[in-house]
KOLVEXRO-210705 format. One line per field, with one value per residue: residue number from 0; residue in three letters; z, x, y of N, C-alpha, C in turn. Coordinates in Angstrom, 3 decimals. Example, Ala and Ser with C-alpha at 12.3 -4.5 7.8 and 13.67 -1.06 7.14 Angstrom:
% residues 2
nr: [0_1]
rest: [ALA_SER]
n.pz: [7.800_7.080]
n.px: [13.190_12.850]
n.py: [-5.690_-2.250]
ca.pz: [7.800_7.140]
ca.px: [12.300_13.670]
ca.py: [-4.500_-1.060]
c.pz: [7.800_7.870]
c.px: [13.200_12.900]
c.py: [-3.300_0.030]
% end
This chain:
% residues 192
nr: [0_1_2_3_4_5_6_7_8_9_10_11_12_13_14_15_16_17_18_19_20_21_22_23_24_25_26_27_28_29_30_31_32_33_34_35_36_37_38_39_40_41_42_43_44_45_46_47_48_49_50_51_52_53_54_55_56_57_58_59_60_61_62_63_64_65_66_67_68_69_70_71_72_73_74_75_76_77_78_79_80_81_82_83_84_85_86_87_88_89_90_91_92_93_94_95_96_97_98_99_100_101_102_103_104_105_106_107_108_109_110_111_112_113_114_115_116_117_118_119_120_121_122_123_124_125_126_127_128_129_130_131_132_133_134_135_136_137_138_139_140_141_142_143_144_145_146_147_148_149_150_151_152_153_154_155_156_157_158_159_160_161_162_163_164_165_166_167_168_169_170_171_172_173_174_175_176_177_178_179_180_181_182_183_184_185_186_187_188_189_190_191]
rest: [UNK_UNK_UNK_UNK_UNK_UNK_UNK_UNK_UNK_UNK_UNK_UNK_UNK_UNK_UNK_UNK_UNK_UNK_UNK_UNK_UNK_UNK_UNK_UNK_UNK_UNK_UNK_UNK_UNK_UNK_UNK_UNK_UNK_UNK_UNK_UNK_UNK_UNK_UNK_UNK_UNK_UNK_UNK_UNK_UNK_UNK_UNK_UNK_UNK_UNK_UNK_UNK_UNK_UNK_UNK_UNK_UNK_UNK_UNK_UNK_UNK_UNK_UNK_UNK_UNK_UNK_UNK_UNK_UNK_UNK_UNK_UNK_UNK_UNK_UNK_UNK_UNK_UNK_UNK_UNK_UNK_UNK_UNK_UNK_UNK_UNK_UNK_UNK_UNK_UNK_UNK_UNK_UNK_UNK_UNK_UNK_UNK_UNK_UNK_UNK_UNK_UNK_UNK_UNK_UNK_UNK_UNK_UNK_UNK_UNK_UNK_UNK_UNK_UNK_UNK_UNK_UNK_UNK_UNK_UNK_UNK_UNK_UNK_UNK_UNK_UNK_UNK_UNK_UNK_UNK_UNK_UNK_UNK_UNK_UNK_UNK_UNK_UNK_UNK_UNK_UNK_UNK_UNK_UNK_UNK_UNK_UNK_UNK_UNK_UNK_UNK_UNK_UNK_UNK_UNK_UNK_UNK_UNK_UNK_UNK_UNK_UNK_UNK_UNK_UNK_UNK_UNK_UNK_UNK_UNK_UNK_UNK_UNK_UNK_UNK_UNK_UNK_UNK_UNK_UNK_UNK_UNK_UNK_UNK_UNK_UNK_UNK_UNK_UNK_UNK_UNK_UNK]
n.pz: [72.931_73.932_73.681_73.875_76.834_76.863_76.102_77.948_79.667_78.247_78.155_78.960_81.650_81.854_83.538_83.697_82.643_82.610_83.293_82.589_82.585_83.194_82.493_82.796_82.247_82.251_81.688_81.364_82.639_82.377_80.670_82.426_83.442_82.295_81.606_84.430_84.645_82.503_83.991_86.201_85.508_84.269_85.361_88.276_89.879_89.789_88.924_87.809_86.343_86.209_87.158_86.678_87.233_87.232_87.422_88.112_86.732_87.601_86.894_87.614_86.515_86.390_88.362_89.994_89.366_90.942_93.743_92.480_91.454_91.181_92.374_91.467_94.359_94.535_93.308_93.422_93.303_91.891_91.886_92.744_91.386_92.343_90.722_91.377_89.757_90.211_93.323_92.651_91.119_93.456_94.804_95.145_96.060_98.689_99.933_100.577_102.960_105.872_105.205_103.079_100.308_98.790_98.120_97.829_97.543_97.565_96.390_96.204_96.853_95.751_96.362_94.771_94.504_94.908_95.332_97.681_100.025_100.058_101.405_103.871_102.975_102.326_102.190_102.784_102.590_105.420_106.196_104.918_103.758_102.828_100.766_100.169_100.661_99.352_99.202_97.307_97.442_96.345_96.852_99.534_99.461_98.645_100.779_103.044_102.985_104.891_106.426_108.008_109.920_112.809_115.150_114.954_113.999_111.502_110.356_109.069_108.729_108.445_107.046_104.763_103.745_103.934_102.163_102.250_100.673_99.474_100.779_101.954_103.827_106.297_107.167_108.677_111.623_111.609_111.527_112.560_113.198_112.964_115.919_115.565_113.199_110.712_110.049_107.860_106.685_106.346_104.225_103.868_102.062_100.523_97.959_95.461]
n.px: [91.252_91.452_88.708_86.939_85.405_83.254_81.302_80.452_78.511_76.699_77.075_76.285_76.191_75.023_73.253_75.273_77.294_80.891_83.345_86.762_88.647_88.670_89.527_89.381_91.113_91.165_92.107_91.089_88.782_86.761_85.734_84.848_83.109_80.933_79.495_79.173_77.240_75.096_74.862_73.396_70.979_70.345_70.603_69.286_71.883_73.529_76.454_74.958_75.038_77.477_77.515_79.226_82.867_86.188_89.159_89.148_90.571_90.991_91.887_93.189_90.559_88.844_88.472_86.548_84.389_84.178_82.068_79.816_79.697_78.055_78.224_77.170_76.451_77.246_79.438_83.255_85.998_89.336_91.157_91.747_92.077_93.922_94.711_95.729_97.644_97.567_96.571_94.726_92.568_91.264_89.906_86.836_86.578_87.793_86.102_83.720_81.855_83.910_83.937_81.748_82.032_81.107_82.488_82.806_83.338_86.677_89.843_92.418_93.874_94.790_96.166_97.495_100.068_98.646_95.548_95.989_95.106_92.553_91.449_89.939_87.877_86.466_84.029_84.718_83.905_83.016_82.957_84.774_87.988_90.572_93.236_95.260_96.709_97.549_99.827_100.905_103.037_104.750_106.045_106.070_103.702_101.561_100.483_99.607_96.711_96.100_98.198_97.102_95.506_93.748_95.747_95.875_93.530_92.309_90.603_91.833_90.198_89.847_93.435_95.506_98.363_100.090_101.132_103.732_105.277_107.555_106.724_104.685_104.727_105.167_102.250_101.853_101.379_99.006_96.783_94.474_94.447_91.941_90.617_90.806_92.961_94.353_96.729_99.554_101.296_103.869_104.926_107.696_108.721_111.017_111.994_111.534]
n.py: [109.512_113.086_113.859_112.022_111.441_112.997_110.814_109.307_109.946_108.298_105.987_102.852_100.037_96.850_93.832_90.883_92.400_93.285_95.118_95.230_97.437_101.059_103.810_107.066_110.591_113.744_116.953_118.969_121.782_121.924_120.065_118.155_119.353_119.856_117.109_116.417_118.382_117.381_114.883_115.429_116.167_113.835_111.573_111.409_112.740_110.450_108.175_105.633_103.637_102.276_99.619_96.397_96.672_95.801_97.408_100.725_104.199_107.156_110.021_113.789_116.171_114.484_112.749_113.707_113.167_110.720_111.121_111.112_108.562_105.157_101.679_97.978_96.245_93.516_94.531_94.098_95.737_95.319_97.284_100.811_103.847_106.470_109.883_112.996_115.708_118.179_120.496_121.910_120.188_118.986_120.428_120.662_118.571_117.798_119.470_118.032_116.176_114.350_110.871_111.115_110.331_107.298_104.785_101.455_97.858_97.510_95.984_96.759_99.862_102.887_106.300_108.661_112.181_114.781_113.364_112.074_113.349_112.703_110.578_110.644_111.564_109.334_106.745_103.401_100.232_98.637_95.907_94.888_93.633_95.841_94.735_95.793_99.483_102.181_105.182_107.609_110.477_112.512_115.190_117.689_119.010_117.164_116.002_118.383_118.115_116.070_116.107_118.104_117.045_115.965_113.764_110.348_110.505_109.402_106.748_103.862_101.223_97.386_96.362_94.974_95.160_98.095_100.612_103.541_105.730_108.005_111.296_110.821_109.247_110.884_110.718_109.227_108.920_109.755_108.513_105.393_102.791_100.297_97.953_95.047_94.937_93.720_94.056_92.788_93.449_96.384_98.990_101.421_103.705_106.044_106.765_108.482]
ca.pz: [72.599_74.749_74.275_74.592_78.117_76.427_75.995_79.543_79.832_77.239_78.095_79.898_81.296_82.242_83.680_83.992_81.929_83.718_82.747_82.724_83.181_83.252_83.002_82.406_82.247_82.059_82.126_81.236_83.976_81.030_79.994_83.131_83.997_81.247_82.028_85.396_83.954_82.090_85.112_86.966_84.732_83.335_86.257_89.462_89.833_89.902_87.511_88.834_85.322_86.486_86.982_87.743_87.003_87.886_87.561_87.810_87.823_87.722_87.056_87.322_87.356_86.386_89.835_90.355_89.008_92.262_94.624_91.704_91.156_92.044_91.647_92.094_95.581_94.517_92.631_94.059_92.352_92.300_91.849_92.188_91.506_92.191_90.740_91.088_89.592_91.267_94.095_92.191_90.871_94.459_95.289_95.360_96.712_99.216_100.493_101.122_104.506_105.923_104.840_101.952_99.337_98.549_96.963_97.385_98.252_96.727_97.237_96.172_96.802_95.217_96.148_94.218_94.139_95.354_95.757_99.119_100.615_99.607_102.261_105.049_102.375_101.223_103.114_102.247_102.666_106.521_106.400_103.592_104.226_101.890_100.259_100.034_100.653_98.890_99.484_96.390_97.964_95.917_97.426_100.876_99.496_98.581_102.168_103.065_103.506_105.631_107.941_108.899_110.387_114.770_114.791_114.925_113.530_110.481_110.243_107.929_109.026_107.958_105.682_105.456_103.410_103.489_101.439_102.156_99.346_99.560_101.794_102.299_105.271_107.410_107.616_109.447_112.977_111.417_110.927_113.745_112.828_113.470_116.406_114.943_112.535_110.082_109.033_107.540_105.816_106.256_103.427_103.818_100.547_100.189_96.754_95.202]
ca.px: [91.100_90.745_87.240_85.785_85.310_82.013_80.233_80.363_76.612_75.610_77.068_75.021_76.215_74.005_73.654_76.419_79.031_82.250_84.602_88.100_89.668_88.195_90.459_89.400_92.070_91.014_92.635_90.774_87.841_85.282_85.343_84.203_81.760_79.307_79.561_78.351_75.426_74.513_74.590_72.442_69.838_69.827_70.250_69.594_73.352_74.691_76.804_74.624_75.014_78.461_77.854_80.673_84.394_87.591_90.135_88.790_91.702_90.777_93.243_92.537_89.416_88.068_88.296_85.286_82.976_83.847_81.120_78.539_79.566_77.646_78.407_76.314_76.620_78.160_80.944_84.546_86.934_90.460_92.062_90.627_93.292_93.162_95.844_95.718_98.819_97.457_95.494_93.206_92.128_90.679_89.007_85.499_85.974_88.013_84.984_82.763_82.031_84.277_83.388_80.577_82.127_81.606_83.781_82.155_84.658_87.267_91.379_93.687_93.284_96.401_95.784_98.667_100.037_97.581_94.617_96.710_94.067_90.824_91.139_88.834_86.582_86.271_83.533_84.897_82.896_83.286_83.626_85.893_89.574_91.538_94.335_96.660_96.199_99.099_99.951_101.947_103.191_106.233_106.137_105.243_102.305_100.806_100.199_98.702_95.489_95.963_98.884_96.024_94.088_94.487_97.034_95.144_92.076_91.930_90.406_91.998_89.524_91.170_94.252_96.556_99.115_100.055_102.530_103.604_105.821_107.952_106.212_103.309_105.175_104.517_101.330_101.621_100.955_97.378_96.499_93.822_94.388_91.137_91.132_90.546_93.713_94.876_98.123_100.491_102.613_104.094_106.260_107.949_109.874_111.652_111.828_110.770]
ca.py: [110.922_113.770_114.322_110.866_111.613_113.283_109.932_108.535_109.735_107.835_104.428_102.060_98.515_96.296_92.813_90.519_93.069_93.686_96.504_95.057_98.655_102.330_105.086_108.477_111.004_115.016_117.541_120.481_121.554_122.553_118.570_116.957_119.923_119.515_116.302_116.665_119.171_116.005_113.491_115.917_116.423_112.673_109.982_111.822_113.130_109.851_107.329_104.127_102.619_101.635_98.093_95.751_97.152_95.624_98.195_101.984_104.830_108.777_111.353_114.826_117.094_113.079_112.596_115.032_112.152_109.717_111.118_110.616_106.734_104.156_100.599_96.625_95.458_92.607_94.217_94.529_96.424_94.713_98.460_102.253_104.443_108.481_110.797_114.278_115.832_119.411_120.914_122.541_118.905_118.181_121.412_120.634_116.869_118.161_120.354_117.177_115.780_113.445_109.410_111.158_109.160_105.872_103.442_100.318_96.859_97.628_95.326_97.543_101.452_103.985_107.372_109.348_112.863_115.353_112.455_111.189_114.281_112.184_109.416_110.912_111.586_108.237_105.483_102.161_99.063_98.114_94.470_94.126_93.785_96.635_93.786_97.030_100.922_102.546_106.396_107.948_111.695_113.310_116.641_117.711_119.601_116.019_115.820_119.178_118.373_115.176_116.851_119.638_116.522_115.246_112.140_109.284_110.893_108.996_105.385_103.106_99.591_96.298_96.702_93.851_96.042_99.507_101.216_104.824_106.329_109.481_112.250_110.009_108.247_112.015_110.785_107.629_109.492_110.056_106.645_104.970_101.538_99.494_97.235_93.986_95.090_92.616_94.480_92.333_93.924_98.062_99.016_102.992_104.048_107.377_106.338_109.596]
c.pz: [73.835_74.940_74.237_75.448_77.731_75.929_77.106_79.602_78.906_77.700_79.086_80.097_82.229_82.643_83.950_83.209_83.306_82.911_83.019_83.046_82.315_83.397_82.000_83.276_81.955_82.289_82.047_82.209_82.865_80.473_80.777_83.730_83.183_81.422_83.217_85.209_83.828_83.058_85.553_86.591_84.693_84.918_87.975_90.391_89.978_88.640_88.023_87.741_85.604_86.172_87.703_86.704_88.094_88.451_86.780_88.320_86.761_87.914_86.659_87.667_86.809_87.619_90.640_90.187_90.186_93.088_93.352_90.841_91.736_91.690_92.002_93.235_95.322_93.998_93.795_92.767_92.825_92.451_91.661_92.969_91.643_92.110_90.771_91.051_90.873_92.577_93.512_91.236_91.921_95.000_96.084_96.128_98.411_100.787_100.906_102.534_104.103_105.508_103.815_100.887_99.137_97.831_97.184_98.177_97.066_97.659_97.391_95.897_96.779_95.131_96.030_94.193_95.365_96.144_96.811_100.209_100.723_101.018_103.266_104.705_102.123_102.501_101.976_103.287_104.443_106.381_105.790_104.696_102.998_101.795_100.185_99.769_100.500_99.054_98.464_96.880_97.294_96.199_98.354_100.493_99.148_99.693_103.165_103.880_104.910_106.926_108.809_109.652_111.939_114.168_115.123_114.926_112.139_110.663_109.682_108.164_108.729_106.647_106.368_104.973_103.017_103.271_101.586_101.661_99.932_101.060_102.923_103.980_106.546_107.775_108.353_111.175_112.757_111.623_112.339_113.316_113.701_114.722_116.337_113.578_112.398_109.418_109.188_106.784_105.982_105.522_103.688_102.911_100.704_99.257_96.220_93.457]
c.px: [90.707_89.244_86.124_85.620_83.516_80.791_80.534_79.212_76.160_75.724_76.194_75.455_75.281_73.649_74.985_77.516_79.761_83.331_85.590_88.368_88.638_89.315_90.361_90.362_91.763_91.482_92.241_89.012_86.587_85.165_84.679_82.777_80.851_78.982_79.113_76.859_74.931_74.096_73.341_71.281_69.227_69.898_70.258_70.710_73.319_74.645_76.324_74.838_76.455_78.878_79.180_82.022_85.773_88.670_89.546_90.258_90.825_91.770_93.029_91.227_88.580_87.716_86.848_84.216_83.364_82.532_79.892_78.789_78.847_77.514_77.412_77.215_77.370_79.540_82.166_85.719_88.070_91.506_91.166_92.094_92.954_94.096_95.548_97.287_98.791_96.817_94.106_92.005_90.899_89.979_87.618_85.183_86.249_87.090_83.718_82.983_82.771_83.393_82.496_80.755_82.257_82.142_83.882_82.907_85.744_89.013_92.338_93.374_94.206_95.712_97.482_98.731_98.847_95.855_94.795_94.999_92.723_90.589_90.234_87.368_85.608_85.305_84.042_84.361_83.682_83.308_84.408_87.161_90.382_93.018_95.281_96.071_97.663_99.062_101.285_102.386_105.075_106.673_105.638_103.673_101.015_100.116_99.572_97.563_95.704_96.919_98.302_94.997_95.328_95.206_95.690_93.473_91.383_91.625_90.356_90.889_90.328_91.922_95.274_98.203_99.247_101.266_102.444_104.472_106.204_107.560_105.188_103.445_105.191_103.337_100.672_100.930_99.558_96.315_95.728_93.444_93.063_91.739_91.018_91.822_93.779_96.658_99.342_101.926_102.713_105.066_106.238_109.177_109.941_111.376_111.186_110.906]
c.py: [111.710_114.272_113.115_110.580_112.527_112.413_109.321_108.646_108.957_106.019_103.800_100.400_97.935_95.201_92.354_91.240_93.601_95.000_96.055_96.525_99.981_103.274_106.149_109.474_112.768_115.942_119.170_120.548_121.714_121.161_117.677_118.038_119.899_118.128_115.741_117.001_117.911_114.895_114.109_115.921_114.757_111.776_110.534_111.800_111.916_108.957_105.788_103.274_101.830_100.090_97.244_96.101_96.182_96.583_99.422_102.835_106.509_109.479_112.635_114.957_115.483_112.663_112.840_114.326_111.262_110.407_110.715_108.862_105.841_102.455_99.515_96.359_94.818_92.946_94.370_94.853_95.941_95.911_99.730_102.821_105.726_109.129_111.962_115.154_117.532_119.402_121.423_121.441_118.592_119.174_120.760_119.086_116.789_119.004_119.654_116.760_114.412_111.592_109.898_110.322_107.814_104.996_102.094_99.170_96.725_96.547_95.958_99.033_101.947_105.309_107.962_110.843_113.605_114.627_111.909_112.239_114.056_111.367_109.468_110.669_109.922_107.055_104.099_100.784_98.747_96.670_93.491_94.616_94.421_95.595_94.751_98.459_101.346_104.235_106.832_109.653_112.169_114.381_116.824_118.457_118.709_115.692_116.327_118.717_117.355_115.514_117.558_118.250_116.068_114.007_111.435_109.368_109.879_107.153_104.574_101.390_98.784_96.941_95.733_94.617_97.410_100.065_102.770_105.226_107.770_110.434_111.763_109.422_109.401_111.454_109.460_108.114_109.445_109.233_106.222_103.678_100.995_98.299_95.773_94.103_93.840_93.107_93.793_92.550_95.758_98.085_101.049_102.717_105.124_107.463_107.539_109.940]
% end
């Protein structure tokens, strides 16, 4: 249902529970901002009840809850997906300092659509090796934000595979491959 995105504050896991798959889906901005209100008030802005998750994906103004996630050390997420069909999805995440968000050790990272624009934002675990960083871009305006950045400004760390999709593959110039690279695999698809 669209509005059981209104008990997220309430859940609570705890111990050894795992979340096989998370995927909140919003599409209206008045569903994830009370929702916020609520974080703020209740767990000093963030979602630390998290726990351990396998496969988290965010689409839309859902998105808006990554900087207030916080997961167990030990977890690793096998997939964290980020669609934003618009711009006006990524506004406010957009407007964070570079690396502010964290996203933990995660293997497989799909930023889709409008979400291709997050990646600066995003601190990911330095001594993990990203198993695949995928770039979904169907329109040049997917790309936007990350074209406005210096070439080889951006610092992907280890990634053994990286897939760049459609538009996405403009933004290979950007890219400041770590020097200890592990990249085994580059896939570029038109594929649109």
């Amino acid at each position: 249902s669209r509005f059981a995105v209104r008990i997220l504050p309430e859940l609570v896991f705890r111990g050894e529970n795992v979340v096989e798959e998370l995927v909140l889906d919003v599409d209206y901005p008045d569903r994830i901002t009370k929702i916020l209100k609520i974080l703020g008030k209740k767990n000093n802005n963030t979602l630390d009840w998290m726990g351990k998750v396998k496969r988290l994906e965010l689409k839309d103004h859902a998105i808006k809850i990554l900087p207030k996630l916080r997961f167990y050390e030990e977890n690793v997420m096998e997939v964290l997906r980020l669609k934003a069909l618009g711009p006006e999805y990524m506004a406010k995440i957009l407007a964070a300092k570079n690396k502010s968000i964290r996203v933990g050790k995660v293997k497989r990272l799909v930023l889709s659509h409008h979400a291709v624009g997050i990646l600066p934002k995003l601190k990911i675990h330095r001594e993990d090796v990203l198993e695949e960083l995928v770039f979904e871009a169907y329109n040049s305006g997917h790309t936007t934000e990350i074209l406005n950045t210096n070439d080889n400004s951006i610092g992907l760390g280890k990634v053994r595979k990286l897939g760049l999709c459609g538009y996405a593959m403009e933004i290979l110039p950007k890219f400041n491959f770590h020097r200890e690279e592990v990249l085994e695999e580059l896939v570029l698809s038109s594929m649109l």
